[in-house]
TORKOL-4160 file (C-alpha; in steps of 0.2 Angstrom, whole numbers, padded with zeros to 4 digits, m for minus):
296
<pt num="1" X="0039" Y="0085" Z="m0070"/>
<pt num="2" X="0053" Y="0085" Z="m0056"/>
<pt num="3" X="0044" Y="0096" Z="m0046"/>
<pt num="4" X="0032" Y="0081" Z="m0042"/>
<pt num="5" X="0034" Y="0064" Z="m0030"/>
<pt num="6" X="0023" Y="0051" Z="m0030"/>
<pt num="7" X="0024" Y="0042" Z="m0010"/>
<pt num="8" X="0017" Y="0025" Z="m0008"/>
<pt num="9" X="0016" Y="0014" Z="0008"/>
<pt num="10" X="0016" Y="m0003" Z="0006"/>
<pt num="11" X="0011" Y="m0018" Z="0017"/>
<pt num="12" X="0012" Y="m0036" Z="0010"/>
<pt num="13" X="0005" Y="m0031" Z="m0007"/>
<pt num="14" X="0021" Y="m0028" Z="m0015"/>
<pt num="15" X="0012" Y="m0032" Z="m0032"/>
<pt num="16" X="m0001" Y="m0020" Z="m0031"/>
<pt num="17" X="0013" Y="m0005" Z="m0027"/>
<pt num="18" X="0024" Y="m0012" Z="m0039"/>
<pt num="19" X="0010" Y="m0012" Z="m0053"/>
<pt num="20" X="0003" Y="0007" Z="m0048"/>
<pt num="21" X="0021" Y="0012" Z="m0047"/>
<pt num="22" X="0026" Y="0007" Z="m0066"/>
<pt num="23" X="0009" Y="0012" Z="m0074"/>
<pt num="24" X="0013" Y="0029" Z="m0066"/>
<pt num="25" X="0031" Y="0031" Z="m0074"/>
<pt num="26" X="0025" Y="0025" Z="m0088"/>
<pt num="27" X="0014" Y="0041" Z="m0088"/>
<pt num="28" X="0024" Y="0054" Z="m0080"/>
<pt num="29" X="0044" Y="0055" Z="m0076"/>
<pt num="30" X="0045" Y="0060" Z="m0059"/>
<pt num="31" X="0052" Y="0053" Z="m0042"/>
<pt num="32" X="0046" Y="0040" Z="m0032"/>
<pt num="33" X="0046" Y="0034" Z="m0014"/>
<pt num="34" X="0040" Y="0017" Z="m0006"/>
<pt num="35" X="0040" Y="0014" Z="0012"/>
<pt num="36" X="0036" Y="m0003" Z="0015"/>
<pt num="37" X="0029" Y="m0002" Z="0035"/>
<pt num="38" X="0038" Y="m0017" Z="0039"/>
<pt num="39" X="0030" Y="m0031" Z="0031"/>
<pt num="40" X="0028" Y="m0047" Z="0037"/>
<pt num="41" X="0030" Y="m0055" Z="0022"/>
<pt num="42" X="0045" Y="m0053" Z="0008"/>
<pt num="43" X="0038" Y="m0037" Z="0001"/>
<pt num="44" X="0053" Y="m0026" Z="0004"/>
<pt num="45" X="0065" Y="m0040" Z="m0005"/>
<pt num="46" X="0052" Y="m0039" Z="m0021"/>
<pt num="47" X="0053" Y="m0023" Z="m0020"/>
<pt num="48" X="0068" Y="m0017" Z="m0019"/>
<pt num="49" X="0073" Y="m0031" Z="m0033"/>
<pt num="50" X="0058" Y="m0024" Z="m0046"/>
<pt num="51" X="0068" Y="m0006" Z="m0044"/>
<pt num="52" X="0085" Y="m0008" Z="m0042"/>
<pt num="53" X="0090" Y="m0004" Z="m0058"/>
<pt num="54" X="0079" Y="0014" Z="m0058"/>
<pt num="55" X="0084" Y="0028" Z="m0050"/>
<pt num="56" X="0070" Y="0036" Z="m0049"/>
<pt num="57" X="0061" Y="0026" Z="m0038"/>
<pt num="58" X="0066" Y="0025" Z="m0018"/>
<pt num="59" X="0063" Y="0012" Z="m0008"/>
<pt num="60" X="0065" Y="0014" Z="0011"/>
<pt num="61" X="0062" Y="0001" Z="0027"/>
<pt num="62" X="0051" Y="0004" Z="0040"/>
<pt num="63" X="0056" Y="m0001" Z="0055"/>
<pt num="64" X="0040" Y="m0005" Z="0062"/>
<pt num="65" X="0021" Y="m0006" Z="0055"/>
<pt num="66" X="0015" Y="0011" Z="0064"/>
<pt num="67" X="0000" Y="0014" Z="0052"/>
<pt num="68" X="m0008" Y="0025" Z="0036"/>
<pt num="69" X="0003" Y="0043" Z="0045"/>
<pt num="70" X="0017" Y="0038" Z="0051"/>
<pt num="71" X="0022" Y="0029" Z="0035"/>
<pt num="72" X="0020" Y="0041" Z="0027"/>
<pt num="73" X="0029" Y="0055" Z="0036"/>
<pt num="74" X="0045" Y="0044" Z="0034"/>
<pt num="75" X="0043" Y="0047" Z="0016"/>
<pt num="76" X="0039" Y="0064" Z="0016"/>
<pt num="77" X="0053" Y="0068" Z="0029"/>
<pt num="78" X="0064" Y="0058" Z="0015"/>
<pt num="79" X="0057" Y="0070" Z="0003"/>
<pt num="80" X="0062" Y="0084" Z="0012"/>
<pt num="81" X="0078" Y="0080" Z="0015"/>
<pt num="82" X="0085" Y="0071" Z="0001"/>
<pt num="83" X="0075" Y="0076" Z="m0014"/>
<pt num="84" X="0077" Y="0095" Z="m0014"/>
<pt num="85" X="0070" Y="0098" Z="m0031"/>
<pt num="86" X="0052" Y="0091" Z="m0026"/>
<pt num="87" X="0037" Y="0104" Z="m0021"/>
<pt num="88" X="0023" Y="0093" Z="m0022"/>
<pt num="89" X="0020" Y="0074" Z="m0016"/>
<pt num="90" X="0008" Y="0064" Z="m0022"/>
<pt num="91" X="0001" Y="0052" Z="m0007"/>
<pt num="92" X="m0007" Y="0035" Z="m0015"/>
<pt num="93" X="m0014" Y="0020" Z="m0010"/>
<pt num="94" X="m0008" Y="0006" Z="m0021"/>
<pt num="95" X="m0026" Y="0000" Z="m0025"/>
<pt num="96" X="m0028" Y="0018" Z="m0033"/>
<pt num="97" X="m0029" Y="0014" Z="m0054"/>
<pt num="98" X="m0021" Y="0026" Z="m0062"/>
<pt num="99" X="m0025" Y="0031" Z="m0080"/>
<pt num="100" X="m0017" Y="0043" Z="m0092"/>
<pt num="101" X="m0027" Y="0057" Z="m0083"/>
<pt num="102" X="m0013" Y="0055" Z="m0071"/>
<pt num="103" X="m0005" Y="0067" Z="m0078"/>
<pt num="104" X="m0016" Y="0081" Z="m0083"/>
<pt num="105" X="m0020" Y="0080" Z="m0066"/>
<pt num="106" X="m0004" Y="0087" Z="m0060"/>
<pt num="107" X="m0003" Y="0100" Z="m0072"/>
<pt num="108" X="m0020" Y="0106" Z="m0064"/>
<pt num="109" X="m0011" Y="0104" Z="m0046"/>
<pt num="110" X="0002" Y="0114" Z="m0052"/>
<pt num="111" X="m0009" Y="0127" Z="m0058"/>
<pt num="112" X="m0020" Y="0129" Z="m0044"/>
<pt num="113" X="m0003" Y="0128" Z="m0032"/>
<pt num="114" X="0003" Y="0142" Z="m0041"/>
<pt num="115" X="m0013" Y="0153" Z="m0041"/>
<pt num="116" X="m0011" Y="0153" Z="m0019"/>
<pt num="117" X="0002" Y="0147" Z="m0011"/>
<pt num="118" X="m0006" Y="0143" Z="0004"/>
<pt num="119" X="m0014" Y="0129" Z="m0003"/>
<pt num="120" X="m0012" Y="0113" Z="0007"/>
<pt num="121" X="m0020" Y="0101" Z="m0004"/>
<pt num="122" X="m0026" Y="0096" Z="m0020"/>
<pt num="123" X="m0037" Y="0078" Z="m0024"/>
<pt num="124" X="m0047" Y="0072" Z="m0039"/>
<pt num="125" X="m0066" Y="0064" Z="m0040"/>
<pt num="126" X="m0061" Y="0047" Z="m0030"/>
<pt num="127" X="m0075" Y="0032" Z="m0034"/>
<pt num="128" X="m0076" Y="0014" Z="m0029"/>
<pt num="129" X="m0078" Y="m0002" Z="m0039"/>
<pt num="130" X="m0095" Y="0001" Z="m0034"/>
<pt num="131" X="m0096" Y="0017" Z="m0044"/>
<pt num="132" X="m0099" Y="0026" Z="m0026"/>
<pt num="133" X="m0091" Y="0043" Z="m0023"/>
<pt num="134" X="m0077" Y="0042" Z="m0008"/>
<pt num="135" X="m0072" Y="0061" Z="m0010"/>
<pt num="136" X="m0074" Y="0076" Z="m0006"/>
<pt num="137" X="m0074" Y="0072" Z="0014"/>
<pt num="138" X="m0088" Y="0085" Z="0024"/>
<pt num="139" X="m0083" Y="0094" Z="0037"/>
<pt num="140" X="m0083" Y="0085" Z="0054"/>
<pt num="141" X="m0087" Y="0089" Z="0073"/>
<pt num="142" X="m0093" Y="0080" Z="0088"/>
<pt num="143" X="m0110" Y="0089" Z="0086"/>
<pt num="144" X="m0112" Y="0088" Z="0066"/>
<pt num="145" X="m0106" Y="0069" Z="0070"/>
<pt num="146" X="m0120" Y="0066" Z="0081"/>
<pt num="147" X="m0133" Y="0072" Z="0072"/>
<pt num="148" X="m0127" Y="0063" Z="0058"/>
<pt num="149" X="m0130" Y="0048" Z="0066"/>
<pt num="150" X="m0146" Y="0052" Z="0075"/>
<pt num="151" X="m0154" Y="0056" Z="0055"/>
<pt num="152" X="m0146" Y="0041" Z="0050"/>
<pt num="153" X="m0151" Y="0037" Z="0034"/>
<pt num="154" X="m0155" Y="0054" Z="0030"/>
<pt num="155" X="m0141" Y="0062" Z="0034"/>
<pt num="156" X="m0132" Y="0050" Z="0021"/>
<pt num="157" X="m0145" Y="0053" Z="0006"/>
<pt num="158" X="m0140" Y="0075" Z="0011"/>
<pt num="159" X="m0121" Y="0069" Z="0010"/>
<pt num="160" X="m0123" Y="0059" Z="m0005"/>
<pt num="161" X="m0131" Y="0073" Z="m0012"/>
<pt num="162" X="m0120" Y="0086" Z="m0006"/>
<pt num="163" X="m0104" Y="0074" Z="m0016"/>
<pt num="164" X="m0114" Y="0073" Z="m0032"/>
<pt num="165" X="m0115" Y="0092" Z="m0032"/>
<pt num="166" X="m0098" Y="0096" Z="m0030"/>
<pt num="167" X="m0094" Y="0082" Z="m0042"/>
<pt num="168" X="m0106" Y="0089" Z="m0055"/>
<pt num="169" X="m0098" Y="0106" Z="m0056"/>
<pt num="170" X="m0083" Y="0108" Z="m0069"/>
<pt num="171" X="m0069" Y="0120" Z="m0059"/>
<pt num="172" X="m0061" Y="0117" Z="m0042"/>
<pt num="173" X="m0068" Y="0122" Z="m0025"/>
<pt num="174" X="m0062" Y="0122" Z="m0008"/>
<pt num="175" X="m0068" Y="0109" Z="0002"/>
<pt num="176" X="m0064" Y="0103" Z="0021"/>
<pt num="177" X="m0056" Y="0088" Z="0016"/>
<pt num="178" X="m0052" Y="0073" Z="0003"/>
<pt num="179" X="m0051" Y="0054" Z="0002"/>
<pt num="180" X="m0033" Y="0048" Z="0009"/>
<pt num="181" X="m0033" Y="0037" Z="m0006"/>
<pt num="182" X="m0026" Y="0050" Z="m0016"/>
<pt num="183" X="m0020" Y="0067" Z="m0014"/>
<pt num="184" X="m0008" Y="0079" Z="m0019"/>
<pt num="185" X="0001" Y="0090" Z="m0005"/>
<pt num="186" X="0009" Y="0106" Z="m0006"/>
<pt num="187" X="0027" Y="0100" Z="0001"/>
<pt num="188" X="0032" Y="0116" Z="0011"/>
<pt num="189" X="0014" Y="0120" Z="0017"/>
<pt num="190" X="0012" Y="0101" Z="0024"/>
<pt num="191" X="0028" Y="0102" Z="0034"/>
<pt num="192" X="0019" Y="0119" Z="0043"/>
<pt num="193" X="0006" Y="0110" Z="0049"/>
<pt num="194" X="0016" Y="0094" Z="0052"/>
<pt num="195" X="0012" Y="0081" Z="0042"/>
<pt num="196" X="0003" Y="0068" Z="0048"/>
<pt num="197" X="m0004" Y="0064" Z="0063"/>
<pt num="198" X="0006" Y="0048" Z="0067"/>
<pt num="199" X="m0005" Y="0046" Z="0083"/>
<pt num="200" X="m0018" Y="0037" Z="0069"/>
<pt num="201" X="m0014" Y="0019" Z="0063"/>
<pt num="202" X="m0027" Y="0020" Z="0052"/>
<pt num="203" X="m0045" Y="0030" Z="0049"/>
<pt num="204" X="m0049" Y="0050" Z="0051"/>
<pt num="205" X="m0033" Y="0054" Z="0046"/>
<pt num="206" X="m0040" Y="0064" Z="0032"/>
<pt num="207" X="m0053" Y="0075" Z="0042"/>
<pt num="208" X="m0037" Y="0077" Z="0056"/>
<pt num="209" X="m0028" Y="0086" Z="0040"/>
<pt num="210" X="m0046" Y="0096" Z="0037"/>
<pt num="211" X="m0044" Y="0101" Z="0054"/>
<pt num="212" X="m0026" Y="0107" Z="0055"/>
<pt num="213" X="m0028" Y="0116" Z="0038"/>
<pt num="214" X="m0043" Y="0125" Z="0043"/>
<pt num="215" X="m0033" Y="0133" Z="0057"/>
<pt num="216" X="m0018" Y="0135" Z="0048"/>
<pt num="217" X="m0030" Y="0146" Z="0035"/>
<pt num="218" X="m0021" Y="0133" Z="0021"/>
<pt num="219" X="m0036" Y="0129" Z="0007"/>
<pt num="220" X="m0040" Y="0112" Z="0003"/>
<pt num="221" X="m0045" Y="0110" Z="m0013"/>
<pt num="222" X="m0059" Y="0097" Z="m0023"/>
<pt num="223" X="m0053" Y="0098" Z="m0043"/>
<pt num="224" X="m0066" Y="0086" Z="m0051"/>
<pt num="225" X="m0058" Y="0087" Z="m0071"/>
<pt num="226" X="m0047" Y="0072" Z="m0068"/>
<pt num="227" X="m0055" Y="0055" Z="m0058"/>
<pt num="228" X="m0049" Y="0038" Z="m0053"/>
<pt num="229" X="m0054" Y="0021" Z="m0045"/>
<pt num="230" X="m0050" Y="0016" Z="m0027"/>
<pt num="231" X="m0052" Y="m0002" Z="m0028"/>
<pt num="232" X="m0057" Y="0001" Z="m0007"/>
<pt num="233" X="m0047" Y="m0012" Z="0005"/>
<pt num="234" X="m0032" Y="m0017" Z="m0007"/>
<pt num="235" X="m0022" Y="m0009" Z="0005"/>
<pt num="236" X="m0030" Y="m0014" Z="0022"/>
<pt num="237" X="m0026" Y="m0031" Z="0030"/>
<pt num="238" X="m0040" Y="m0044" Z="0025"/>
<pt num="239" X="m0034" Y="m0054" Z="0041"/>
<pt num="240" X="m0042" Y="m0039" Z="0051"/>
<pt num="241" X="m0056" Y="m0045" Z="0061"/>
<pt num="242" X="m0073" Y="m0034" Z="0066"/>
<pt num="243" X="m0064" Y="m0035" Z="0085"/>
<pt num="244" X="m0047" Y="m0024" Z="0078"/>
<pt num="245" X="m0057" Y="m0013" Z="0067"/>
<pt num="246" X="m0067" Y="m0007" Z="0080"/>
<pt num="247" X="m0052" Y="m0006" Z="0092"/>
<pt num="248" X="m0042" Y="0004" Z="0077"/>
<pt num="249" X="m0056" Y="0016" Z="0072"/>
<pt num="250" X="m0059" Y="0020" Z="0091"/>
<pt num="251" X="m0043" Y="0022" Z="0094"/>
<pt num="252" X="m0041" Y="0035" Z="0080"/>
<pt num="253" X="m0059" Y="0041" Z="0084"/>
<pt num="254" X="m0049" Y="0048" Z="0101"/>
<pt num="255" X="m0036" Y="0057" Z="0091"/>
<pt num="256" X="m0049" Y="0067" Z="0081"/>
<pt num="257" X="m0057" Y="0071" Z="0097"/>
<pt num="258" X="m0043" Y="0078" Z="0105"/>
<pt num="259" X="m0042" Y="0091" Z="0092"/>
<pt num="260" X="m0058" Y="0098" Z="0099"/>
<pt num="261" X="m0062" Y="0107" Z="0119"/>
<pt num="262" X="m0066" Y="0095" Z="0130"/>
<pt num="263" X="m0083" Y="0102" Z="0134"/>
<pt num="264" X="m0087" Y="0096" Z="0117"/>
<pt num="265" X="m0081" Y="0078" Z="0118"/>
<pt num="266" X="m0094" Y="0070" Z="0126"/>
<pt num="267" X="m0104" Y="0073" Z="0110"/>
<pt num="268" X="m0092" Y="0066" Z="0101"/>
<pt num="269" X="m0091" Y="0051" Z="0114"/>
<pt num="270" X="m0111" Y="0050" Z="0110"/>
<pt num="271" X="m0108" Y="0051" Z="0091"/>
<pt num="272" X="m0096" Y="0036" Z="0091"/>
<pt num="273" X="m0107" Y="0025" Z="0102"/>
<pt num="274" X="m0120" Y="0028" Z="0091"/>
<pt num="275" X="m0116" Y="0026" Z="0073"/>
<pt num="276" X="m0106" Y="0009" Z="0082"/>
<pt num="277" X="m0123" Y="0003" Z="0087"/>
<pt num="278" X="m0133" Y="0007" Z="0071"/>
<pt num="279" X="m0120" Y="m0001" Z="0061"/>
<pt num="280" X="m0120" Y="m0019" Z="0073"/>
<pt num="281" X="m0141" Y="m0017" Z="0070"/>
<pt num="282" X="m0137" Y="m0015" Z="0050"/>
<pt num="283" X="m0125" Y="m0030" Z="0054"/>
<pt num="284" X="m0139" Y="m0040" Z="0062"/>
<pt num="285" X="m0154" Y="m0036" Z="0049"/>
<pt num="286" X="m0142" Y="m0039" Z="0034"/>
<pt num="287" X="m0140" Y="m0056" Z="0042"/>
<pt num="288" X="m0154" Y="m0061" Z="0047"/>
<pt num="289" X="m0161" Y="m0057" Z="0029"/>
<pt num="290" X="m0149" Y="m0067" Z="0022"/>
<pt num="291" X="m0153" Y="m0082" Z="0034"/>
<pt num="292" X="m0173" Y="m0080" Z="0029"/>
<pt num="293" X="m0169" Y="m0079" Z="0011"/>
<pt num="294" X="m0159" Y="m0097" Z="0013"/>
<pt num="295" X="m0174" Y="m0103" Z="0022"/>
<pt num="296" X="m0185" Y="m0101" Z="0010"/>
C-alpha cells in the first residue's frame, strides 16, 4: 500500500511512537514519518536507533517544540517532497491502538478517495478508555459556541446524541470535522488548503480544518466501519498545569476566531468565558463532594 504514509509526532514518549509505529507495519507495508518536536528528553536518540535498520520508517528533528500543526506540516512537507509515490497521510497520535482493522480501514479511504477527489479527509469511530465517543467533531461558530455553553448540560446530552446517531449508521457520511487523534488526509487536497494552521500549539486544530474545508468545498468524511482507541492524553504533557492549559486552549481559541468577522467575535469572546467558568464551578463542586465524602 504505497500510496499511503502514516505521520506521527512525538514528544518524550518515544515508546508509545515506537510501539504504534511496529504494530502498524506489522499490519500494513507502507512509509512512515516521525517528527520528534524537539524533545527534551532522549527520544530522538531511541528513535532513530529502534529504526535505523528500516527504510521505511523516517525519522526527522524538529528544531523546536511548536505544537500539534506545525509538527506535523514538517512531516507532511517531507511527504511532499521526498516521498513522491504517496497520496494519502495518515495523521496519528501515538496513544492511538491500532488493531488489524488498520487496514481495512485504508482500503475504505481509498475507496471513498476515489469515488470524489475533492475529499479532504477521511476518520474512523474514535473512543476513549472510557468507552466515550471523541468523533465525529460538530460544526463550530461563535454563536452555536455560546449557546452551547449557555444550555449546558443539555446541549451535551443533544451532542452525545447526535455522535451515537452517526456512529450507529453503517456507510460514511460527511461531517464538519474529526478527532485530530486520527485521520486520514487526501495529500494534494491538504496542500490547497494549507495544512495546518501552525498558529495552534495545541486544541481546535481540527474544527480550524472544518472551517478551511468547508470554504474550500473539500468533503470531510465520518466512515464508522473501522474504530479505534484513543487512550486521550498519552501524547499531552502530564507536567501541564491548569495555568498552561488555559493559556494554550486560549491562545488557540483566538486562532479559530480569526477565521470568523469580527462583528461575530465578541460572541465567540462570550462563549469562551463562559464554558471557562462552568468548568472552574464543575471543578469546585467535584471537589467539594470529594472533600464531604472524606468527611464523612
Amino acid at each position: 500500500m504505497g500510496e499511503f504514509c502514516l505521520l506521527v509526532v512525538n514528544y518524550n514518549t518515544y515508546e508509545q511512537t515506537i510501539a504504534l509505529v511496529r504494530q502498524a507495519l506489522r499490519i500494513v507495508d507502507h512509509s512512515v514519518v516521525v517528527v520528534d518536536n524537539c524533545s527534551s528528553n532522549d527520544s530522538l536518540l531511541k528513535l532513530q536507533e529502534a529504526f535505523r535498520a528500516d527504510d521505511r520508517v523516517h525519522v526527522l528533528a524538529n528544531t523546536s517544540n511548536t505544537g500539534y500543526g506545525q509538527g506535523n506540516n514538517v512531516g507532511l512537507r517531507f511527504v511532499k517532497t521526498e516521498l513522491g509515490q504517496v497520496e494519502y497521510v495518515v495523521v496519528s497520535n501515538n496513544d492511538i491502538v491500532l488493531t488489524r482493522a488498520y487496514r481495512s480501514f485504508l482500503l475504505y479511504c481509498r475507496d471513498v478517495f476515489c469515488s470524489d477527489d475533492r475529499t479532504l479527509a477521511i476518520g474512523p469511530t474514535i473512543r476513549g478508555l472510557d468507552g466515550g465517543y471523541q468523533s465525529p467533531k460538530a460544526a463550530t461558530g461563535p454563536g452555536r459556541d455560546l449557546f452551547y455553553s449557555l444550555l449546558y448540560p443539555i446541549s451535551y446530552l443533544v451532542e452525545m446524541l447526535r455522535q451515537r446517531i452517526f456512529v450507529s449508521r453503517r456507510h460514511p457520511s460527511k461531517v464538519f470535522s474529526l478527532n485530530g487523534s486520527f485521520w486520514c488526509f487526501d495529500l494534494k487536497n491538504f496542500e490547497k488548503i494549507g495544512f495546518f494552521d501552525e498558529r495552534t500549539f495545541l486544541y481546535w486544530e481540527e474544527e480550524i480544518v472544518g472551517i478551511r474545508a468547508k470554504r474550500h468545498c473539500m468533503p470531510i468524511v465520518y466512515d464508522p466501519r473501522a474504530a479505534f482507541v484513543h487512550k486521550h492524553g498519552g501524547t499531552v504533557s502530564k507536567e501541564v498545569t491548569l495555568r498552561n492549559y488555559y493559556r494554550i486552549f486560549s491562545a488557540s481559541h483566538e486562532v479559530l476566531l480569526s477565521y470568523f468577522p469580527l462583528s461575530l467575535r465578541w460572541l465567540g469572546h462570550c462563549a469562551f468565558r463562559s464554558r471557562v467558568a462552568l468548568a472552574y464551578a464543575m471543578k469546585c463542586a467535584i471537589e467539594g463532594a470529594r472533600r464531604l465524602r472524606n468527611a464523612v
